[in-house]
N, C-alpha and C positions, 0 to 999 in steps of 0.2 A: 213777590215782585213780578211785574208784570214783565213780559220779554218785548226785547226790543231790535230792530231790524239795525243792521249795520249800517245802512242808509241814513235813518235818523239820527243815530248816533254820531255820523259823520258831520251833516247838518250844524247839530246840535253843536258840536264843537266847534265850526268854524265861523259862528257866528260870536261863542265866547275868544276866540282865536283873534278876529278883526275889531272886537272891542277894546281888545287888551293892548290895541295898535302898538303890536312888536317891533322893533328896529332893531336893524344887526349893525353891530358898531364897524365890518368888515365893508367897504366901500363894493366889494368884489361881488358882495351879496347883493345888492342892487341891481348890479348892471354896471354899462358905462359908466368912468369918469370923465374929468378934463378932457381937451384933446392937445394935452402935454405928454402924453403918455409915449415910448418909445418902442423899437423894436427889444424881442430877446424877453426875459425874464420866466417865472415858472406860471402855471396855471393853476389859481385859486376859486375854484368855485365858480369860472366862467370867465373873469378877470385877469388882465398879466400883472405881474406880480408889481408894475408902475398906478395898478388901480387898488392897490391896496392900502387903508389909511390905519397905519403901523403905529398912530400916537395912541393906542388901544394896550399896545404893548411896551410903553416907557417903564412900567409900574416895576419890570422884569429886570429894568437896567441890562448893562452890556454885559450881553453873553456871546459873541461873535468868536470863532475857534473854537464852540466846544462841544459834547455831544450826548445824548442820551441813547439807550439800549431798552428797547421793548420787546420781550418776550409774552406770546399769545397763541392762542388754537386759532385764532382767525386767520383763514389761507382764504389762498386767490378760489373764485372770483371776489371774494367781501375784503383780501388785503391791498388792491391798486386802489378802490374808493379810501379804505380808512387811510391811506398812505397820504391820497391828495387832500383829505382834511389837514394834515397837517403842515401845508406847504405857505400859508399867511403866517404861522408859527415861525419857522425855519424862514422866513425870507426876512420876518421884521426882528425878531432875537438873533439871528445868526445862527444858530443850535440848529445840527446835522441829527436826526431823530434814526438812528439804523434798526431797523424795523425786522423780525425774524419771527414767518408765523410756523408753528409746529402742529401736524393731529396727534402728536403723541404728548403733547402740554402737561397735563397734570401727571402723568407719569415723570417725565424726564425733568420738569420744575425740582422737583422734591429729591433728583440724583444732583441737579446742577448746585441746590441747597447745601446738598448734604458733600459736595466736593466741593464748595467756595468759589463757586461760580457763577454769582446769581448774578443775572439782570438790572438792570438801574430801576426798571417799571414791569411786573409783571399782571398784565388784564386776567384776572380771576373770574371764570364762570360759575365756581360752586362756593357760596358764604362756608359752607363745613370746612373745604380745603383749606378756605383761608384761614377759619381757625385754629383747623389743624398747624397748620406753616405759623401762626403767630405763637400758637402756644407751645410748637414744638421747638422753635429756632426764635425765641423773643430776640435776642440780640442781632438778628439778620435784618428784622423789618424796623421802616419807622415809621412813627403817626404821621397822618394827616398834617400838612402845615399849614397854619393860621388863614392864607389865603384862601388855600382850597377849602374849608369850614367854612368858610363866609360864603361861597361860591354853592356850595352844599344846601348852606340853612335858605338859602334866598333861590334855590332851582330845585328843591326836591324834597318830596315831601319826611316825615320822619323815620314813616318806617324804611324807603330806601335807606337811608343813613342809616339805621338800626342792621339792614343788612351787611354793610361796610362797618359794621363795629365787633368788637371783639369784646368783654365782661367789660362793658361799659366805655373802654377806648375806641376813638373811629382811627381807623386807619385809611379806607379806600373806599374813595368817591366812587359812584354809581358812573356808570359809562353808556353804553347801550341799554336797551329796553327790549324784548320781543315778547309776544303771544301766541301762545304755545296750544291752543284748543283751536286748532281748524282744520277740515279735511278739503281738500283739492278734490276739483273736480273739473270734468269738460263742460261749460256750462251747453255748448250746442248737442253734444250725445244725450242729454239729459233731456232737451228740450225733442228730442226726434224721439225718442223714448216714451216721453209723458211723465218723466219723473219728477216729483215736487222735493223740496227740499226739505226733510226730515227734519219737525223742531222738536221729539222728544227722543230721548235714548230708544225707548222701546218703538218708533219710525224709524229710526234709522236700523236696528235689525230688522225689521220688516222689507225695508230697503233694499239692504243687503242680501234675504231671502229671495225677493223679487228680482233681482239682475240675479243671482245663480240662477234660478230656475227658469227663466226667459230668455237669455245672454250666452251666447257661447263661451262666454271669456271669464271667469273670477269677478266678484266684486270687487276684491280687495289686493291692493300692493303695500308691501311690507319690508321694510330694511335694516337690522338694528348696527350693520358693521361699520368703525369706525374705527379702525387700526387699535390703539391702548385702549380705547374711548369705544371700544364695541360694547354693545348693550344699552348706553342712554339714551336711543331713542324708545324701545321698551320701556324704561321707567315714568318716561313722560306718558305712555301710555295710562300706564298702571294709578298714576296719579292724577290723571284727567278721571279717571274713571271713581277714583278714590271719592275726589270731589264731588261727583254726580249724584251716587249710592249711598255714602257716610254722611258726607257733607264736610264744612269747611271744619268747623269744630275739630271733628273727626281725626280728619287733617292733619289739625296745629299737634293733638294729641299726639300721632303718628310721627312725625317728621321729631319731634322733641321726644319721642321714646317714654312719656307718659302712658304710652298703651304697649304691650310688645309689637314686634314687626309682624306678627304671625296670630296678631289679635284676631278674631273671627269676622268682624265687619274688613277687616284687610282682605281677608282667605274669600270672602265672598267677592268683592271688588275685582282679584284677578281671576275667580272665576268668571265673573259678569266679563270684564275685556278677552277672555277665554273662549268666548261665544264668539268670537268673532277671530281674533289672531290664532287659536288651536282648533279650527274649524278647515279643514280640507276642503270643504265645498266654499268658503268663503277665500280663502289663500293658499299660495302668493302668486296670482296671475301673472302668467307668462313667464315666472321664475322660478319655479321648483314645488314639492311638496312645505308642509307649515315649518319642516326643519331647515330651509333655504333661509327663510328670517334671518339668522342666526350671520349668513356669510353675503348677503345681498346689504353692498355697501346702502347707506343710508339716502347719501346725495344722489346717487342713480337710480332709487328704487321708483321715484314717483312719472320717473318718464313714461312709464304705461299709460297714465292719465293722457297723457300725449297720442301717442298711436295706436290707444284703442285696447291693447292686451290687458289694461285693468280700467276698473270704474273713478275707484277711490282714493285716495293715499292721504292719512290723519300727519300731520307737518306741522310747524309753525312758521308765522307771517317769515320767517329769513329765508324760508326753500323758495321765496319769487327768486332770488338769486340765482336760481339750480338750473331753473329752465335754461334750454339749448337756446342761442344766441337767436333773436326773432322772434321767439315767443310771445304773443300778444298775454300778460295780465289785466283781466279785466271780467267786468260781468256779463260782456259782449262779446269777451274775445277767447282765446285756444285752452286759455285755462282759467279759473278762480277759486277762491275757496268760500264755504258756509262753514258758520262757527257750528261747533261739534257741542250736538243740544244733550239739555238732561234731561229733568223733569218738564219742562215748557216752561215752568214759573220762574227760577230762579236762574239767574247769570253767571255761572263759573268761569273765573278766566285763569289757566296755567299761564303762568308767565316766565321769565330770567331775566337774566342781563348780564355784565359785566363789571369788576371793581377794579379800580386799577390802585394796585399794591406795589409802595417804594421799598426798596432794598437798598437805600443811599439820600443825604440828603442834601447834595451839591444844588447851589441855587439853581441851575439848569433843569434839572431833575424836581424841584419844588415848582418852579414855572411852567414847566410838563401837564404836572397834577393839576396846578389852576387852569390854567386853559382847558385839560379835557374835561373838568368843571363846570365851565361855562357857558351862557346864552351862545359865545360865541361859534365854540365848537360845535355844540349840536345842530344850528342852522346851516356851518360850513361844511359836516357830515353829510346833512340831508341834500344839499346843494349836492355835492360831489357824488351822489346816491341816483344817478339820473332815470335809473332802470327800477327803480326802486329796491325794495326787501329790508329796508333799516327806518326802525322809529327807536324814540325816548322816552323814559319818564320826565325829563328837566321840562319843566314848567315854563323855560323861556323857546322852549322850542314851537315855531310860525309853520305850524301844520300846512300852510299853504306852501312851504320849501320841500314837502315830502312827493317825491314823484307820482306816486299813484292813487289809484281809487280806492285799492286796496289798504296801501300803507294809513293813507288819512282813516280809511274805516278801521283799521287793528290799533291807530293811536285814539280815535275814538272810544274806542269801547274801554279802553289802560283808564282814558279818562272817565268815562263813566261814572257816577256815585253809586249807579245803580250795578255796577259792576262787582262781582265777589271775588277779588283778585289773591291770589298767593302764591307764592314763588314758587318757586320748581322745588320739590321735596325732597330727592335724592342730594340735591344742591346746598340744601342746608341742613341735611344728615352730617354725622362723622367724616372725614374723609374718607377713611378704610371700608366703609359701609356706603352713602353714596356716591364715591366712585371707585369704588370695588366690590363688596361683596352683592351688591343691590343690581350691576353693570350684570358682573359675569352671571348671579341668579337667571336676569330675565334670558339669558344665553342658553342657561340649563332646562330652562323653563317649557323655550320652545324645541328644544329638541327633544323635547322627551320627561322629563322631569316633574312629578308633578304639584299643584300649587303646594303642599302640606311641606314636602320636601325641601322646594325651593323657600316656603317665608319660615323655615326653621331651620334654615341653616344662615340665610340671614340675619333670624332672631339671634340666634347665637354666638356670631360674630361681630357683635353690637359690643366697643369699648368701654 
């Protein structure tokens, strides 16, 4: 497959984007309405809440007084935008949405479970957890309701849905989207440098080599801390690399445990991303020796890209978020990324997203689920997204609502045919294993531990 520039592929899509001439049934998504409109109300997407055309939302009937409960990893800054997506929800149903993001989610999920105190909606990052939680606690969750299935089959394609299913039931529509193979970079240091941007794996250790030994400063910045959740960014590693070297096959094999975790095309994979994360002359610029990974939170680690103490930082499209407030994203501007090359021929993309899983089937709580469903949602996300860092899979999403140059090229590429996409691997492992034994591995990993050790004690904790 031939490789292709994120440029075109942006193109490419917004030409299929404006033929599809999308309309948001949300009046707020527009622009101005009437000029009936008064003072006071909330802000929807740019709109007060008198510009909003609410007959989108009869379908829900009255639900005025009542209220739903969302439990998610998603913290500020990414939880004031998802909040103001739902405020066309909340002004035209009534429904008060009480909103609570945790970094400790899938640990404290599965206490709140297991002490009877779940959530009305809980947004799921890892397909394994969710099956874990279905199949450990069937009586906790409910399917999908009819609405949202319709909302599903007509905005996303099957296999998302297949990820929101459990031995053949769907439970939880797809929510978010992100692409997960890109490394941040200053595009002007690069350009005072003479650096080209690496399109095969083996350029980019070259790369690497060439800022150590010219550069006063490390190639590479590296983070995997994340309070419960320390270690996932590690595994994303592990599985970008997975894809490059195996290939996707490979992959499916892997993550479904058709092959063990400690198969030898595995054990070679983390030695190949080893060449570069257990490399002292490559990492952790400006932050310690290769054992710093381990406690250098995730969302701080890429600030070097910024003032200069590292070259690189490997991220997915949501770290535009992370940047310090003023930060120009852009191809032009203080920061951007190039997708993170393999061989030159083929196009690997890591990816995830989000599911959002009910614990309750209150019409309010069923009206929830359709809406974050819908064409609507995800253009009044992106609307409310001004800074950019958030794209979708949903099909009715108007690429031209996504803030950046960035976001339109990382929903480009998701779209792609020519793109070889698959989920995040640790994500649709076991629970116990992708977000446990696989988390803390990459942890022991870099501190010392080495691969044989680490993918055989993971092999073996495999349920």
């Amino acid at each position: 497959m031939t490789r292709r520039t994120m440029a075109s592929n942006r193109r490419r899509l917004a030409v299929v984007a404006g033929g599809a001439g999308l309309a948001l049934v949300l009046a707020a998504c527009g622009g101005g309405g009437d000029d009936d409109t008064s003072d006071g109300g909330g802000d929807s997407g740019g709109g007060t809440a008198e510009d909003i055309d609410c007959a989108a939302y009869d379908e829900f009937g009255d639900l005025e007084g009542t209220s739903v409960s969302i439990y998610t990893s998603i913290v500020e800054p990414e939880q004031t935008q998802q909040e103001m997506s739902y405020d066309a929800f909340e002004e035209c149903t009534g429904v008060t949405v009480d909103y609570e993001g945790s970094r400790e989610f899938e640990a404290q999920l599965l206490v709140r479970i297991q002490a009877g105190n779940t959530p009305d909606i809980a947004y799921m990052p890892q397909p394994g957890l969710l099956n874990t939680i279905v199949s450990d606690y069937p009586d906790e969750v409910v399917e999908a309701p009819e609405a949202t299935v319709a909302n599903v089959d007509e905005f996303f394609s099957e296999d998302w849905k297949e990820y929101g299913s459990v031995d053949g039931t769907f439970y939880a529509a797809p929510l978010g989207a992100n692409a997960k193979s890109f490394v941040w970079y200053n595009p002007a240091a690069f350009a005072d440098a003479g650096y080209e941007i690496p399109e095969t794996w083996d350029e980019l250790l070259e790369l690497s080599e060439t800022i150590a030994t010219e550069q006063e400063v490390l190639p590479w910045c590296v983070g995997f801390e994340s309070g419960d959740a320390t270690g996932w960014p590690g595994t994303d590693w592990i599985e970008d690399v997975v894809l490059r070297t195996a290939g996707p096959e490979v992959y499916d094999q892997w993550y479904k445990h058709e092959i063990p975790f400690n198969d030898p095309q595995i054990v070679d994979a983390f030695d190949e991303a080893g060449q570069i994360l257990k490399n002292p002359d490559y990492v952790n610029a400006g932050l310690g020796g290769v054992d710093s990974i381990a406690t250098t939170a995730w969302d701080q680690a890429g600030t070097g890209v910024l003032d200069g103490t590292c070259w690189m930082y490997r991220m997915a499209n949501f770290y535009a978020t992370q940047w310090p407030e003023g930060t120009e994203v852009g191809s032009d501007g203080d920061v951007y990324a190039f997708y993170l090359p393999g061989d030159g021929e083929s196009q690997p993309m890591l990816g995830g997203g989000e599911f959002v899983l009910a614990f309750d089937d209150r019409p309010e709580v069923q009206a929830f689920q359709t809406y974050l469903a819908s064409a609507d949602w995800a253009n009044q996300k992106a609307i409310a997204t001004p800074d950019g860092g958030w794209i979708s899979a949903n099909n009715g999403l108007d690429v031209n609502n996504l803030a950046t140059e960035f976001d339109q090229d990382a929903a480009a590429i998701l779209a792609d045919e020519e793109t070889v996409f698959r989920f995040d691997g640790s994500d649709l492992m076991p629970g116990e294993v992708g977000a446990g034994t696989f988390w803390t591995g990459m942890v022991n990993w870099v501190t010392g531990s080495s691969t044989q050790e680490v993918t055989d004690q993971i092999e073996n904790s495999w349920p």
